[in-house]
N, C-alpha and C positions, 0 to 999 in steps of 0.2 A: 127936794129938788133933784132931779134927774142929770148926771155928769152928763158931759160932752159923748163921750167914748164907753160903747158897748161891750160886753163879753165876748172874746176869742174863745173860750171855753165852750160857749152855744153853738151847735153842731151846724150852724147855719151861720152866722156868723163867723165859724174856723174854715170853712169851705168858702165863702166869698173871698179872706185874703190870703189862702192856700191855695185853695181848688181849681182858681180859673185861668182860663189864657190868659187874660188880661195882666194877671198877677204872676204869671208863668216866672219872673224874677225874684219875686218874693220868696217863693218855696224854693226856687235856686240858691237865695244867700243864704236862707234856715240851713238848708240841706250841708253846706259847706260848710258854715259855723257851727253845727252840732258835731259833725262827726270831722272837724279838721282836716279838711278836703285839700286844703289849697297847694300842694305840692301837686296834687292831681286833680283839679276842682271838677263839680261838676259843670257842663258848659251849656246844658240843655236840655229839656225835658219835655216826655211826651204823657197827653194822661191815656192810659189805660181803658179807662171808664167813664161814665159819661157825667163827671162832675162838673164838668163848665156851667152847667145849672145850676148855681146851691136850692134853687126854691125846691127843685125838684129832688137833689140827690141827698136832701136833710132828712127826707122820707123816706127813705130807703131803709131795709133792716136785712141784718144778716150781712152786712157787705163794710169794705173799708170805707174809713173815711176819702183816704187818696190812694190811687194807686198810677205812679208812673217809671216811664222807663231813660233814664238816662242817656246821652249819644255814646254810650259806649255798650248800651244796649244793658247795663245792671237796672233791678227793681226796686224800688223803694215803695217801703206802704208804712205810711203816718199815720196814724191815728191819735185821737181824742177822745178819751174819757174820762166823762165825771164819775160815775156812778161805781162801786166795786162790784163784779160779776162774777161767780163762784166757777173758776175754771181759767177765768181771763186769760193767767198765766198760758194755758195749753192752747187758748183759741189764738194765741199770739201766732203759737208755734205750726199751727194751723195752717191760717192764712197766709204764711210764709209758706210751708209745705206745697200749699195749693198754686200758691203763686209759681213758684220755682218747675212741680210737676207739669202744670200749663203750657211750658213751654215746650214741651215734648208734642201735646197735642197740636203745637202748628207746625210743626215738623222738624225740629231744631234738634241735631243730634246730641246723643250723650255729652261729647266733647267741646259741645260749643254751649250749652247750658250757662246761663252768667248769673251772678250773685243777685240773692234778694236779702235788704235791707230793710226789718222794721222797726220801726220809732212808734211807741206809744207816748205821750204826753195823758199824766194820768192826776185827776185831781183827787188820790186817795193813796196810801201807802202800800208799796207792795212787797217791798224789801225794806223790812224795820229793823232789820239790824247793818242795813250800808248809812256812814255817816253820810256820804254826799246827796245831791239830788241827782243826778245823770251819771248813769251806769250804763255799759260796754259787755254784752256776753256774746262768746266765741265759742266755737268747737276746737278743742286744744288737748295736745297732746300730756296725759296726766304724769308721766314720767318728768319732759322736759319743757312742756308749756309751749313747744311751739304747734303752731297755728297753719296744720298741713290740710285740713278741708276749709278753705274760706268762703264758699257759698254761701252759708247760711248765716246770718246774724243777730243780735236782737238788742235795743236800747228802749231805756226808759227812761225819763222825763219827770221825776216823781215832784209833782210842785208841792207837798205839804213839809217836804226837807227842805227846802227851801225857803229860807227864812232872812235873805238881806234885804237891806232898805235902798233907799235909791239913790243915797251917800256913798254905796259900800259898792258899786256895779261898778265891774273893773272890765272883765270881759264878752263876749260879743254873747258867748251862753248865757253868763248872767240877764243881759238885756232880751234875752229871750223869754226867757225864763219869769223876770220880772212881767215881763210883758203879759203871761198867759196868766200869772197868777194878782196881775191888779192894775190891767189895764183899765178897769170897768170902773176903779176908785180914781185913779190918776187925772190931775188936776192941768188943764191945759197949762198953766203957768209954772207944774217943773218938766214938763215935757223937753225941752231942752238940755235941761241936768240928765233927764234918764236914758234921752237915746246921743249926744253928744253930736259930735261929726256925722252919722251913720244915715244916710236917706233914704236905704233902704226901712231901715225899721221905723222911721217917722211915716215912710207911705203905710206898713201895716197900720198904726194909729189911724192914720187918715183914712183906712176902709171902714174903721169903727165908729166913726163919726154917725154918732144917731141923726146930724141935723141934714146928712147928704143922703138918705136913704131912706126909698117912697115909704108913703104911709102904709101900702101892701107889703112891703117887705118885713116891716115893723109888726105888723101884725101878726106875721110867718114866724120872726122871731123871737116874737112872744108866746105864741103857740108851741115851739119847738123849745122853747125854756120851761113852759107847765107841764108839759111832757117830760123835759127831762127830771124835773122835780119831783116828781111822782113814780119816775122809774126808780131815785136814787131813796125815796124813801120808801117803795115796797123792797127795794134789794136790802136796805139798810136792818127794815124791819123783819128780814128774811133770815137773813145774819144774825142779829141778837135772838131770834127763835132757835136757829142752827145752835148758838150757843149755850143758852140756857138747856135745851135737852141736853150736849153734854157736856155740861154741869151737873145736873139731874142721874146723869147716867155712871158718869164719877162718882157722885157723893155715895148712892144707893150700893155699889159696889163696895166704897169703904166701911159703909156701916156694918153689909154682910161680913167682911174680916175683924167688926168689933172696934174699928178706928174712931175714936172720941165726935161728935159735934165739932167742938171747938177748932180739932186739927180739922176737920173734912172744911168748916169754912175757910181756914187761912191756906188750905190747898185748893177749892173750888170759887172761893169769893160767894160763896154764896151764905145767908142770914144762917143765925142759929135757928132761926124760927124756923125758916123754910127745910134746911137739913132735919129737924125733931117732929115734923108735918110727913116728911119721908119716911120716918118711921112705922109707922101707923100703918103704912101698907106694906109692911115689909112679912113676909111669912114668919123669921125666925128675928124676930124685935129685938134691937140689942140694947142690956138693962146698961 
């Protein structure tokens, strides 16, 4: 039986209660709540790009998921990803560059350049050795750590660290956070345990409401989910190929310095069979 409430993770589904005017408040309170806004909140936003469409801007490649500009004129670009993409990390640092450079092209001098802010929300780990799931990277001074270029920023959202229940949600990230990583199992009847007081996050729920959304839309984000499925398992299957060659490329190396089978598995993870199968091409075969 099919739940009440859709995927936020579905690139089309994150764009209808991010993306559009209509929801222009929603990605206002996200925006606050992630990054602790409220001594200086954000107070309004503009998009960038032509996301008020999700049917349209789901299809889109090569470009953010959101891009807009706060009334104080700073950029924030969010994005969603399921899938891991070999490079992410850099294309992060990218699209911030791009973004920040842009502003020169409409004439805005040096000095008046203003910060861009990106938030990925990422359904796969990127940083496996931070215990949290929401991390903060700066440009910082490595003497004294303070924080003399603030332009540039970068956060991550990692929901597989993320591991509370809907007992354990204390603050406004966690209910976010909850939100993206299992909105799609949640049960109308603890929706009230999960988002509490909060009507902003109850209206997120309420855009994912599969039973308020045409039957062409449904269709769209179905298509936009077979897609994305298919992306995450040719990258996935990209990845353990990346891996296995070096593995392959390790082990053959140790054999040429005479390193046992048995060590080369418990260094490479690879079978004794497969390691003693490497042999056999190896020019100087080690006895």
């Amino acid at each position: 039986m099919l739940g009440k409430f859709l995927d936020p993770k579905n690139d089309l589904a994150f764009k209808r209660v991010f993306g559009t005017e209509r929801n222009k408040d929603i990605l206002i309170h996200f925006l606050n709540d992630i990054f602790d806004l409220y001594k200086n909140p954000v107070e309004e936003v503009t998009f960038l790009e032509s996301n008020q469409n999700p049917r349209i801007a789901a299809q889109r490649q090569s470009s953010v998921d959101i891009l807009c500009r706060d009334h104080k004129g700073d950029r924030f670009i969010v994005e969603m990803q399921v899938a891991y993409d070999s490079g992410f990390e850099k294309r992060a640092q990218y699209y911030a560059a791009k973004t920040y450079i842009e502003q020169r092209d409409r004439g805005i001098a040096y000095k008046d350049l203003k910060q861009v802010t990106f938030l990925a929300i990422t359904d796969f780990t990127i940083f496996s050795q931070k215990k949290g799931f929401l991390s903060h990277h700066h440009i910082l001074d490595t003497e004294t750590g303070e924080r003399d270029l603030q332009d540039l920023s970068f956060s991550f959202l990692q929901l597989p660290q993320f591991n509370k229940t809907k007992e354990d949600l204390k603050t406004m990230v966690d209910k976010w956070a909850y939100f993206f990583k299992n909105a799609e199992e949640t049960k109308e009847e603890d929706l009230d345990r999960i988002i509490g007081n909060d009507l902003i996050v109850k209206r997120a729920y309420e855009e994912l409401n599969r039973f308020s959304w045409s039957p062409g839309d449904l269709r769209t984000y179905d298509s936009v989910d077979r897609k994305a499925n298919a992306d995450r398992t040719r990258l996935e299957d990209a990845k353990d190929s990346g891996k296995k060659e070096k593995q392959i490329e390790i082990a053959t190396n140790c054999l040429k310095q005479g390193i046992s089978p048995e060590m080369i598995s418990t260094i490479t993870g690879l079978s004794k069979e497969e390691i003693e199968s490497l042999e056999i091409i190896l020019p100087d075969k080690v006895q």
